[in-house]
C-alpha positions in Angstrom: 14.3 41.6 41.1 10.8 41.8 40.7 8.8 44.5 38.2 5.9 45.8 38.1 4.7 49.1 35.9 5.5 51.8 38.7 8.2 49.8 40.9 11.1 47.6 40.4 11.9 45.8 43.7 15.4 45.1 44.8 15.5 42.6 47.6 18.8 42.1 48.9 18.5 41.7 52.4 20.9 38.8 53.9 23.9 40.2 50.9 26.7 42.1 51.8 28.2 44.3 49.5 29.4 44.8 46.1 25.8 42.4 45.9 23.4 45.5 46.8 25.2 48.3 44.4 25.5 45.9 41.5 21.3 45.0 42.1 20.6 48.2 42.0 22.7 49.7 39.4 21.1 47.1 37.0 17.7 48.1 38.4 18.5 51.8 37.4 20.1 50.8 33.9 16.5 48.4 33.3 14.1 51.2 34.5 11.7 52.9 32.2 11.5 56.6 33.4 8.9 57.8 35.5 9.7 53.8 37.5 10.7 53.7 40.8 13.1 51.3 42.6 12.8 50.4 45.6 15.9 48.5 47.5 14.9 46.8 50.4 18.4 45.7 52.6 19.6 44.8 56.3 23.0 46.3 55.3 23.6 49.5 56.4 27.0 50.2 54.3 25.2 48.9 51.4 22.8 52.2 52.2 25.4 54.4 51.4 26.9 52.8 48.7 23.8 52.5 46.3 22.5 56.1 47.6 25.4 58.0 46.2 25.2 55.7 42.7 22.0 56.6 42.6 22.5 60.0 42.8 25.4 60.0 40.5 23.1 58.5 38.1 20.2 61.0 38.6 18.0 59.5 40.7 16.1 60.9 43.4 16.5 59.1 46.7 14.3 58.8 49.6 15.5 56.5 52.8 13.0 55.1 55.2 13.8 52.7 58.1 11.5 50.0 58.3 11.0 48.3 62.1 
């Protein structure tokens, strides 16, 4: 996990889950508000998964597919 004032990255590509949902949701517990996170991942389950904690939690989620 990397931070930086507006963004905390998440880089969990090559991790299956629970590895991407327990990243994140420490990323979300660790942010300041008004930070964003940003998960990067190459595990589509693991989309799922951390969107609805993320939303359960409050967050706003936006998804984009990277090539």
């Amino acid at each position: 996990m990397s931070h930086s004032p507006e963004v905390i990255t998440v880089d969990v590509r090559g991790e299956i889950c629970p590895v991407p949902l327990i990243k994140a949701t420490e990323a979300m517990k660790a942010a300041n508000p008004g930070q964003n996170i940003a998960v990067l991942t190459d595990f589509p389950p693991a989309i799922l998964v951390v969107t609805n904690a993320a939303i359960k939690n409050g967050w706003n989620v936006k998804i984009e597919s990277m090539g």
